[in-house]
KOLMIFI-944938 format. One record per atom (N, C-alpha, C): residue number from 0; x negated, y negated, z. Coordinates in Angstrom, 1 decimal. Atoms other than C-alpha are relative to their C-alpha. Layout:
BEGIN
NUM X Y Z .
...
end
This chain:
BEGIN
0 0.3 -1.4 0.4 .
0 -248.7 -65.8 108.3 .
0 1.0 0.5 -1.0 .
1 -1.3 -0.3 0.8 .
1 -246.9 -64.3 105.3 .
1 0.7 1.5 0.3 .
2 -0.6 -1.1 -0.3 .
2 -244.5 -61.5 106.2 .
2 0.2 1.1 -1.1 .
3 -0.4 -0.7 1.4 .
3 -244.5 -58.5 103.7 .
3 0.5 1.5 0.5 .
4 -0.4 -1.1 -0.9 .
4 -243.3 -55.1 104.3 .
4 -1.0 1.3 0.5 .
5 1.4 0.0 -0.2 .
5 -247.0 -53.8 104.0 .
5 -0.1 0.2 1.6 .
6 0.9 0.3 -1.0 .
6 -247.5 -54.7 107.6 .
6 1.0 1.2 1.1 .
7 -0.9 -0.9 -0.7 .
7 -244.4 -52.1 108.7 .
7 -0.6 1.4 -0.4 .
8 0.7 -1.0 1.1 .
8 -245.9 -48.6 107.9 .
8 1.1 1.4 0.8 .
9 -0.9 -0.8 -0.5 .
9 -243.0 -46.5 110.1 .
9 1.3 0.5 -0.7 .
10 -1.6 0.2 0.2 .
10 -239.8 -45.9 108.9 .
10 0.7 0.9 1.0 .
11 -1.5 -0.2 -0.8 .
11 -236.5 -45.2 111.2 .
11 0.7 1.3 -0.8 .
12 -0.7 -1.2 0.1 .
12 -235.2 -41.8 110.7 .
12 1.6 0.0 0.2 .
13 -1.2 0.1 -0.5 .
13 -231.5 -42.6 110.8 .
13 1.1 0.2 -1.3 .
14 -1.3 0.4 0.9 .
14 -228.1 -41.9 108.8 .
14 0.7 -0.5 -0.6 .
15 -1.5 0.8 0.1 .
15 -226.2 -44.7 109.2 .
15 0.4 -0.7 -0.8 .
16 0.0 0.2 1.2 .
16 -226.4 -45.9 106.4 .
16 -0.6 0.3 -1.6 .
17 1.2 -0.2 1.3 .
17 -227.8 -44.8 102.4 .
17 -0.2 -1.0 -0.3 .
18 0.5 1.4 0.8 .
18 -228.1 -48.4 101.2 .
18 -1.0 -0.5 0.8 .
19 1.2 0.9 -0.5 .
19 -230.6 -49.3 104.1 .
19 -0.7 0.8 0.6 .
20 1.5 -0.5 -0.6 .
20 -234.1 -48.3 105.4 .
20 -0.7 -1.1 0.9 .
21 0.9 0.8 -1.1 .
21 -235.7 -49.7 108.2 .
21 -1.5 0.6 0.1 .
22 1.1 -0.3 0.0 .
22 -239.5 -49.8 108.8 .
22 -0.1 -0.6 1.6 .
23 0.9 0.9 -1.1 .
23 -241.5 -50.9 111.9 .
23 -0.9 -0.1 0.4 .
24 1.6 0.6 -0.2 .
24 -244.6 -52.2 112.9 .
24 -0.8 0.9 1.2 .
25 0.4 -0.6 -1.5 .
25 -247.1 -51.0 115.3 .
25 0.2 -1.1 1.4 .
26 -0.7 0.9 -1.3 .
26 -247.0 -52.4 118.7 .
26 -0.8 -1.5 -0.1 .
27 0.8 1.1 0.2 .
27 -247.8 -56.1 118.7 .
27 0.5 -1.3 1.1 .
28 -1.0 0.5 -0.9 .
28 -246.8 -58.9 121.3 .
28 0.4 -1.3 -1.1 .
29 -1.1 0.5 0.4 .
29 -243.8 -60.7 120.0 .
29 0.7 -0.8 1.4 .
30 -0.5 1.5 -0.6 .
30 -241.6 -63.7 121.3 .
30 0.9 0.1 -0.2 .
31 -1.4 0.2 0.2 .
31 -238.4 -64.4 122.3 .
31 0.2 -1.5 0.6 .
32 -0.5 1.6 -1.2 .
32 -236.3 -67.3 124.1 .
32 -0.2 0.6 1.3 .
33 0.5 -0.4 -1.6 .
33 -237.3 -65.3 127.3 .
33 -1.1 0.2 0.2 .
34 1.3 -0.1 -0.3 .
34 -241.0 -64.9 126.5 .
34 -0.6 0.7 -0.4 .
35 1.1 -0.5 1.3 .
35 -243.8 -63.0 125.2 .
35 0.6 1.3 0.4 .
36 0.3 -1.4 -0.8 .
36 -243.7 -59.0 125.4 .
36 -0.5 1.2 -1.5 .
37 0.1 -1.0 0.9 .
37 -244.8 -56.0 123.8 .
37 0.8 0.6 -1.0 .
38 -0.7 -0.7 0.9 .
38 -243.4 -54.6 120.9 .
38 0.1 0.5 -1.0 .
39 0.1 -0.5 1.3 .
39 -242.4 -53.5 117.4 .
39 1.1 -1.3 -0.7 .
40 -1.0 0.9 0.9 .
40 -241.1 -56.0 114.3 .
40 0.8 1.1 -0.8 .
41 -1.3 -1.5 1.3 .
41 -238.6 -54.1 111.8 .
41 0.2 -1.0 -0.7 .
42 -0.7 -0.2 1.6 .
42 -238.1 -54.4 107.8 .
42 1.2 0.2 -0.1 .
43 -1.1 -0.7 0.7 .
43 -235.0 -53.9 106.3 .
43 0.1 -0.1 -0.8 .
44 0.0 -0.1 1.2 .
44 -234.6 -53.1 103.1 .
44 1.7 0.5 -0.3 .
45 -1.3 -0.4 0.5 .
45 -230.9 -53.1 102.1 .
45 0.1 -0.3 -1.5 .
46 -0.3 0.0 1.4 .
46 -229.3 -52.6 98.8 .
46 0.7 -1.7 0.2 .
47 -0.6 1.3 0.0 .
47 -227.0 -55.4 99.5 .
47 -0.3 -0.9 0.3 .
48 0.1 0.7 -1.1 .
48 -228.3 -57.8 102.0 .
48 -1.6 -0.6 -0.9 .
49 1.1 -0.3 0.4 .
49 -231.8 -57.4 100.1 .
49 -1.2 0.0 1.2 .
50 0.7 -0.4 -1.3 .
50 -235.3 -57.2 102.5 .
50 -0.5 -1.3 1.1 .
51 -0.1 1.1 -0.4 .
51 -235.6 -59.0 105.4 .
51 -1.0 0.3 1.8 .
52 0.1 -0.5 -1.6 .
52 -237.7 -58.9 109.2 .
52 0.7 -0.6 1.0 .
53 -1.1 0.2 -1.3 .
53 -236.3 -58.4 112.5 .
53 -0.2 0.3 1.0 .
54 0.0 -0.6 -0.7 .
54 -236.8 -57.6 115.8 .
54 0.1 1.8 0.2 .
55 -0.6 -1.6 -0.2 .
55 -236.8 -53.8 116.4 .
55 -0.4 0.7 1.4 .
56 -0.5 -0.6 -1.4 .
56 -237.9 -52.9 119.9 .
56 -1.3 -1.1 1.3 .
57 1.2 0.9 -0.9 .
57 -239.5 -54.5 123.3 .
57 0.1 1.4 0.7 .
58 0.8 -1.0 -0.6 .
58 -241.9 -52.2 125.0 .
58 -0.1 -0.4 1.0 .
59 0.4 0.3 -1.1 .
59 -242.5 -54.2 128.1 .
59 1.2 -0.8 0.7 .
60 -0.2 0.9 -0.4 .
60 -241.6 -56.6 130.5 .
60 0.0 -1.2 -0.8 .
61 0.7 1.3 0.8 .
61 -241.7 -60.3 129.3 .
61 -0.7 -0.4 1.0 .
62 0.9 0.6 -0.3 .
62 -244.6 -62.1 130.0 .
62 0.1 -1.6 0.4 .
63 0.0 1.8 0.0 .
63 -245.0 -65.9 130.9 .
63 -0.9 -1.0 -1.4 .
64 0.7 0.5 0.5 .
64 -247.8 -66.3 128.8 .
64 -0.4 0.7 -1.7 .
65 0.2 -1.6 1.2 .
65 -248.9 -64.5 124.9 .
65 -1.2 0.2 0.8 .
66 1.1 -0.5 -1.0 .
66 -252.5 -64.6 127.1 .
66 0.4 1.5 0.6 .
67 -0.4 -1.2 -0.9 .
67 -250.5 -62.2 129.6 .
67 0.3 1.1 -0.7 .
68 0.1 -0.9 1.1 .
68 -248.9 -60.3 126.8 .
68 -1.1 1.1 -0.9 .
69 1.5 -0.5 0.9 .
69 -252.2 -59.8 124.7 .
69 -0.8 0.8 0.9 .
70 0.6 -0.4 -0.8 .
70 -253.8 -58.4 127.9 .
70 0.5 1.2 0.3 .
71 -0.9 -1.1 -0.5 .
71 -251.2 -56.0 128.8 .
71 0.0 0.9 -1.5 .
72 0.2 -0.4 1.2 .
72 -251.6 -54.8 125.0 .
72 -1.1 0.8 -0.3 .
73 1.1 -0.7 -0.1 .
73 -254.8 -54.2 125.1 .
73 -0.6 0.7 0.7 .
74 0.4 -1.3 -0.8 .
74 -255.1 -52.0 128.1 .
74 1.2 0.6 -0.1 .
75 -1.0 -1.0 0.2 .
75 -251.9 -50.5 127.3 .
75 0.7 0.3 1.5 .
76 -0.4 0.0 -1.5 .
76 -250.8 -51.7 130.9 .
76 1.7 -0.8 -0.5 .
77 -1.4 0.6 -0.3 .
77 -247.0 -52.3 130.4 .
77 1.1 0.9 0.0 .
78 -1.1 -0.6 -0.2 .
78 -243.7 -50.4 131.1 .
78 0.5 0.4 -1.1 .
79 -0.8 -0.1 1.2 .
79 -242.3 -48.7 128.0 .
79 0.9 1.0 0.4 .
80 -0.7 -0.4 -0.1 .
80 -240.1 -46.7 129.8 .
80 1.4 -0.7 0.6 .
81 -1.3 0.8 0.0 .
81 -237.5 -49.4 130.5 .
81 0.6 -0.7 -0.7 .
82 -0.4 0.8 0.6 .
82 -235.2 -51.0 128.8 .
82 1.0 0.9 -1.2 .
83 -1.5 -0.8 1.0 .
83 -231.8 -49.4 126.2 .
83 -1.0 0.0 -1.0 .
84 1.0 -0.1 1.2 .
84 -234.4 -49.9 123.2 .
84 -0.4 1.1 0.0 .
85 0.7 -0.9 0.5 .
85 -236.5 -47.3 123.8 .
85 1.0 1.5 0.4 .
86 -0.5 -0.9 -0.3 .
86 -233.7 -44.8 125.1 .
86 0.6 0.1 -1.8 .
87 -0.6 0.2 1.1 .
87 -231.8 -45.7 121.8 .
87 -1.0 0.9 -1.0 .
88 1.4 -0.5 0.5 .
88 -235.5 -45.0 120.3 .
88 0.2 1.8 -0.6 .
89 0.5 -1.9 -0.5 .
89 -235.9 -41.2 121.9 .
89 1.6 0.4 -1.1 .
90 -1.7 -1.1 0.2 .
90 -231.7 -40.4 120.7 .
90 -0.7 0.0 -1.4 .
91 0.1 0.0 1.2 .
91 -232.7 -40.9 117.2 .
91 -1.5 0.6 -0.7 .
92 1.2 -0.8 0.2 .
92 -236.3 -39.2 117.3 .
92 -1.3 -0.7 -0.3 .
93 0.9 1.1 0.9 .
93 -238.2 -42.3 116.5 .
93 -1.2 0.0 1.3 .
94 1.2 0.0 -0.9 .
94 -240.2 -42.2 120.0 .
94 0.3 1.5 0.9 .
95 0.2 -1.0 -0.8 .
95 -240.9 -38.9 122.5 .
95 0.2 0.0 0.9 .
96 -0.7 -0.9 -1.2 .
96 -238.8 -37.3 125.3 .
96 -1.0 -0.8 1.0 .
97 1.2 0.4 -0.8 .
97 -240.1 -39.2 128.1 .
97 -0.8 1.1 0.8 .
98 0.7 -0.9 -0.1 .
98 -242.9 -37.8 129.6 .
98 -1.1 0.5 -0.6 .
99 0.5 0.1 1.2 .
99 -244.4 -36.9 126.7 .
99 -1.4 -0.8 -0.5 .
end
């Protein structure tokens, strides 16, 4: 599949730097070395570094399977209030006060 920045349609509301912008994807299940789980990809667009994708947040548990993943996606059955990601998320305004 070819990666473009097209497929990011968010951008990261943050300071910390003017040379870079981050985008991120809608929620989609993603893969790690620990296993499938819900999430978001991220763009970066740096001046220096130039653009490149990357992990930007896990929404769930990990799964065993993408089957289990893809399931838990589609009913919108998975934990998105655990995990430093999405606290990190809320400080910077990018997701909503939990609750919400």
């Amino acid at each position: 599949m070819e990666v473009n920045r097209m497929q990011y349609p968010h951008e990261v509301k943050t300071n910390s730097d003017p040379d870079e912008k981050i985008y991120y994807s809608d929620l989609q299940v993603c893969q790690s070395g620990a296993g499938y789980y819900v999430g978001r990809m991220g763009w970066v667009v740096d001046k220096k570094l130039g653009e490149y994708p990357e992990p930007y947040s896990r929404e769930s548990e990990y799964y065993p399977t993408r089957e289990a993943a893809e399931q838990a996606l589609k009913a919108r059955n998975f934990d998105r209030e655990s995990g430093v990601e999405n606290e990190f998320a809320r400080s910077i305004g990018n997701l909503p006060p939990k609750g919400e």
